[in-house]
C-alpha positions as CSV (number, residue, x, y, z in Angstrom):
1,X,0.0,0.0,0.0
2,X,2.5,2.1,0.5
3,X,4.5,1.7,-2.4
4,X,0.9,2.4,-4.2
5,X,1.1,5.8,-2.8
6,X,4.6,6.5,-3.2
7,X,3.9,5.5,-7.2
8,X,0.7,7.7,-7.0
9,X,2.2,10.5,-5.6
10,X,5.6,10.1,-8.2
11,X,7.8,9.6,-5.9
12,X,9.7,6.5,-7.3
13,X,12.5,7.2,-5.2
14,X,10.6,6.8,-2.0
15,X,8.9,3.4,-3.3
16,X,12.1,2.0,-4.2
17,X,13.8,2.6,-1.2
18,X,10.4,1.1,1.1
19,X,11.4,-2.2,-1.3
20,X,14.7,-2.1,-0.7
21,X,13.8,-1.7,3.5
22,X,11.6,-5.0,2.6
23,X,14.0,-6.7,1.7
24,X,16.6,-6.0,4.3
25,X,13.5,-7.8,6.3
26,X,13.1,-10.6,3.7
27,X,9.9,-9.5,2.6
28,X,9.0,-10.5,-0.9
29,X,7.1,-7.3,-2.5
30,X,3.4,-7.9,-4.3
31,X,4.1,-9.0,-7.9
32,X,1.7,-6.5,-9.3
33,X,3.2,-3.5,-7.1
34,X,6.5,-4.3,-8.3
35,X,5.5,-4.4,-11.8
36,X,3.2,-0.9,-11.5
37,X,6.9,0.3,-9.9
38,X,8.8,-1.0,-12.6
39,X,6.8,0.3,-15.1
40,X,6.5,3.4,-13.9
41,X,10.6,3.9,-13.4
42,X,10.9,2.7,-16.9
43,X,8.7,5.4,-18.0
44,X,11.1,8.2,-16.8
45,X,14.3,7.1,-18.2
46,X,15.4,4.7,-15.1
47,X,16.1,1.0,-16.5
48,X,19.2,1.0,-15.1
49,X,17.7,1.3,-11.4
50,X,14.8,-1.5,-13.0
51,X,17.5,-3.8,-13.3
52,X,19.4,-3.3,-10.2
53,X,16.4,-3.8,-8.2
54,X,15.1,-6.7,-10.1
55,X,18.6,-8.0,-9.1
56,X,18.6,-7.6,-5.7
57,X,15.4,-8.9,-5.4
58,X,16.9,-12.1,-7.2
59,X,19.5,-12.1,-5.3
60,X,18.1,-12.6,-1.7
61,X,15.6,-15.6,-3.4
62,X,12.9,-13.1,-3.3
63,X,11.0,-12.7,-6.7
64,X,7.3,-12.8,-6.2
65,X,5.8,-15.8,-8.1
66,X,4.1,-14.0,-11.4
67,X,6.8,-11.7,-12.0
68,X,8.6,-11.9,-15.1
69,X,11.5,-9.6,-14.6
70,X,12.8,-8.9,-17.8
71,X,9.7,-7.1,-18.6
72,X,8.6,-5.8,-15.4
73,X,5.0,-6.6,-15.8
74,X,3.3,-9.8,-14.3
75,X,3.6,-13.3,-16.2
């Protein structure tokens, strides 16, 4: 929820950094949260912060099921 707000509101920089305090808890994020925020960095120019997220989400095992990374949108 508050992701959805952060992404309402435009400020990608505060959602990304609420995933990033998620996953320091080992919280997986909601598939279709993380592809409304992927789409939505994409949209301003920031694939290169896209991937690095996508990565560390990979990298700590915790990709929610549905989410197909390379595109950033639910399988």
């Amino acid at each position: 929820m508050l992701i959805s707000t952060f992404c309402m509101n435009e400020d990608f920089d505060g959602a990304v950094q609420v995933v990033r305090e998620m996953l320091e808890r080992s919280m997986s994020p909601d598939s279709a949260i993380l592809s409304e925020l992927c789409h939505r960095l994409r949209q301003c120019g920031r694939e290169k912060l896209v991937m690095e997220l996508c990565k560390d989400i990979e990298a700590r095992r915790l990709m929610p099921e549905g989410f197909e990374e390379s595109r950033g949108i639910p399988a």
